[in-house]
C-alpha positions as CSV (number, residue, x, y, z in Angstrom):
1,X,-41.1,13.2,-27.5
2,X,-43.7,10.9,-27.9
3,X,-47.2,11.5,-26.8
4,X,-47.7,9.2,-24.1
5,X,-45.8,9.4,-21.0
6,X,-44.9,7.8,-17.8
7,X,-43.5,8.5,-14.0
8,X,-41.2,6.6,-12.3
9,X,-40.3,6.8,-9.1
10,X,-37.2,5.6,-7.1
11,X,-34.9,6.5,-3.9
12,X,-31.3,7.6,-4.4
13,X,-28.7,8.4,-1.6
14,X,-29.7,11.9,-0.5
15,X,-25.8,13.1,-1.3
16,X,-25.0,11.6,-4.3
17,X,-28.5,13.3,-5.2
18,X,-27.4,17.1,-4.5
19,X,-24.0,16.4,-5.9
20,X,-25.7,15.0,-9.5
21,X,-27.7,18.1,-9.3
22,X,-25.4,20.5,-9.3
23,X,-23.3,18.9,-11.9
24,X,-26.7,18.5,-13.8
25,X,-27.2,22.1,-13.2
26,X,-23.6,23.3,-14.5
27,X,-23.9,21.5,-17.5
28,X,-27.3,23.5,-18.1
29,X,-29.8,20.2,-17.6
30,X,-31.7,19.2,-15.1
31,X,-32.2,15.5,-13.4
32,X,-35.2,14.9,-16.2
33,X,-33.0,15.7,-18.6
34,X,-30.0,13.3,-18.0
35,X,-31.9,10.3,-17.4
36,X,-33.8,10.9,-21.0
37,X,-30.2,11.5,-22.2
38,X,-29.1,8.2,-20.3
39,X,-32.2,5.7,-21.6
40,X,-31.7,7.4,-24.9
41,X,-27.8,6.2,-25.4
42,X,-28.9,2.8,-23.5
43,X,-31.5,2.1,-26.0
44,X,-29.2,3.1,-28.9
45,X,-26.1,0.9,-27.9
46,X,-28.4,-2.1,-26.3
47,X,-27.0,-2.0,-22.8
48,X,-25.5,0.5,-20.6
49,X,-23.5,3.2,-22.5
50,X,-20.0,2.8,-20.6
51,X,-18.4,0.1,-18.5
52,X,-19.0,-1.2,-15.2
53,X,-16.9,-2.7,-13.5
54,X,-15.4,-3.0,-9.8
55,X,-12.5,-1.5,-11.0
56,X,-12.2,1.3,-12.8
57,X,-9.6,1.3,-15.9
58,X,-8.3,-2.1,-14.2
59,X,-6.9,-4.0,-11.4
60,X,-3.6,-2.0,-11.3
61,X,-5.6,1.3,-11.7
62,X,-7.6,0.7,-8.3
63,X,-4.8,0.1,-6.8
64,X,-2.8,3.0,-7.9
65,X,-5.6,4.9,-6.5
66,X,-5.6,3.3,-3.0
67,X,-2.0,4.5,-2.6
68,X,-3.0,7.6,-3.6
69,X,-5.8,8.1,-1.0
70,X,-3.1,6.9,1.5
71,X,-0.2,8.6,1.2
72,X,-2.8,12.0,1.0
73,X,-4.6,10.9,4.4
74,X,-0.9,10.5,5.8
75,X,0.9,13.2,8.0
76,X,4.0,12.4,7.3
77,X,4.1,12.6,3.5
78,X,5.0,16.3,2.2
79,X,2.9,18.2,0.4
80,X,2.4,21.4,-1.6
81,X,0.3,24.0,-1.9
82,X,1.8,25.3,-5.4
83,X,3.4,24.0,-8.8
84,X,6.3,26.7,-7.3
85,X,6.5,25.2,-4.5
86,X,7.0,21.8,-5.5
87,X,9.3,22.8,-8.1
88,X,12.0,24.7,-5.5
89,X,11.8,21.9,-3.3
90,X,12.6,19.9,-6.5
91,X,15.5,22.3,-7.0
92,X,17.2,21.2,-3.6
């Protein structure tokens, strides 16, 4: 690392904080760690290193993914608790 150094200093959503550090933590790095890592591959490819966009892996994507959150939030639908389960209502 190079000799000089600086701080920087901004706020982030409390939750979104706790739940980066613990993934931080169970991939063995801390907060410091990742942004380095993250600067370091933005440097190296000249931008941000992977996509942003409003929809993630497309249009048809997001909207698969609405459903999804739908029919999970709704009563009515069946679910299972187990691949067994599922499978011998399968078998009816």
């Amino acid at each position: 690392m190079a000799g000089n150094t600086s701080n920087v200093s901004f706020s982030i959503d409390s939750e979104l904080k706790e739940q980066a550090d613990l993934l931080f933590t169970n991939l063995g790095i801390d907060m410091t760690a990742a942004f380095h890592i993250f600067l370091r591959q933005s440097v190296r490819e000249g931008g941000i290193p992977f996509e942003v966009t409003m929809y993630p892996k497309g249009r048809e994507t997001a909207a698969a993914m609405c459903e999804a959150e739908e029919i999970a939030k709704d009563p009515s639908v069946e679910g299972f608790l187990s691949m067994e389960a599922l499978m011998a209502d399968l078998d009816r």
